[in-house]
C-alpha positions as CSV (number, residue, x, y, z in Angstrom):
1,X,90.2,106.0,50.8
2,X,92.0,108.6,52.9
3,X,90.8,109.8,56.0
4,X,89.6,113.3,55.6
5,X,87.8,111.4,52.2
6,X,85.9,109.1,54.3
7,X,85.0,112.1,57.2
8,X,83.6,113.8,54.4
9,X,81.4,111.2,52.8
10,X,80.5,110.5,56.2
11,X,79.2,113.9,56.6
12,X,77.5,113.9,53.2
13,X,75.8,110.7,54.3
14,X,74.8,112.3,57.4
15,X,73.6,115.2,56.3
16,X,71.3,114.0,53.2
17,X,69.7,111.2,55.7
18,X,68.7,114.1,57.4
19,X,67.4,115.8,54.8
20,X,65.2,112.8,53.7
21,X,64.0,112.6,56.8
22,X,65.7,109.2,57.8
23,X,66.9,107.9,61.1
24,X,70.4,106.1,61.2
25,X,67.6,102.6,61.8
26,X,65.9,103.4,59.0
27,X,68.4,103.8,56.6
28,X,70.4,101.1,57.4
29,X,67.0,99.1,57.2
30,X,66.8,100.3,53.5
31,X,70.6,99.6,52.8
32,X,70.6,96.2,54.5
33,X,73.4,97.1,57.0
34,X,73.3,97.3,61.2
35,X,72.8,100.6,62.1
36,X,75.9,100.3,64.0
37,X,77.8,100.4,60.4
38,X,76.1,103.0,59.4
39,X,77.1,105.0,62.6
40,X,80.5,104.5,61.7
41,X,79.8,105.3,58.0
42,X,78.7,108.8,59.1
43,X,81.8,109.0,61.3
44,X,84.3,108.3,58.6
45,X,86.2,105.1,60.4
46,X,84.6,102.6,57.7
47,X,85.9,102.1,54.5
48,X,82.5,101.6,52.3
49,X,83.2,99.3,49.2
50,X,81.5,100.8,46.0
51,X,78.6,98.3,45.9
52,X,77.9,100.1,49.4
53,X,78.1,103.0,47.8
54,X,75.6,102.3,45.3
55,X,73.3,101.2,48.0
56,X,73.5,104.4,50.0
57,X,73.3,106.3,46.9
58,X,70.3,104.8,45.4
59,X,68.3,104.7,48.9
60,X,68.5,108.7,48.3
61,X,67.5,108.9,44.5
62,X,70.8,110.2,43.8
63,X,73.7,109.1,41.5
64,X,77.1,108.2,42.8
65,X,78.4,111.1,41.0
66,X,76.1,113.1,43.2
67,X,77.1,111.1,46.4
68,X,80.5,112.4,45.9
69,X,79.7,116.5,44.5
70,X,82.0,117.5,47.7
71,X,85.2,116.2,46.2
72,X,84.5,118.4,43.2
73,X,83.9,121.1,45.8
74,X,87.4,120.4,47.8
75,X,89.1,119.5,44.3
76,X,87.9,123.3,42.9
77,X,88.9,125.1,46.3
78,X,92.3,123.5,45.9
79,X,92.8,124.6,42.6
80,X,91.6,128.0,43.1
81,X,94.0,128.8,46.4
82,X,96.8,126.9,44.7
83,X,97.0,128.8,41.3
């Protein structure tokens, strides 16, 4: 996963914890991971493995597929300024 990938899912993380009104502690209570790991989640410098993934995904009521709606975003900005 390339850097400015994992930044960005860090961010997404980030900001739907917050919108589900989760602490970093609480989260990674519900995902099984030190909170520690989840820090560095939300700062892109780990490298989450799908089943991780999954984990986050699901502690939010979300799909994958709607973990990752901001490549879709970057993917149709790209395409759009690059005709």
């Amino acid at each position: 996963m390339s850097d400015s990938i994992k930044a960005s899912l860090g961010r997404r993380i980030k900001t739907l914890r917050r919108e589900n009104g989760l602490t970093q502690a609480k989260l990674a209570l519900m995902i099984n991971v030190e909170q520690s790991y989840l820090s560095k989640l939300e700062l892109g410098s780990r490298n989450p493995s799908l089943s991780m993934l999954s984990k986050i995904a699901d502690a939010f009521g979300i799909t994958l597929s709607e973990l990752f709606i901001f490549l879709k975003l970057i993917l149709l900005l790209l395409i759009i300024s690059h005709p």
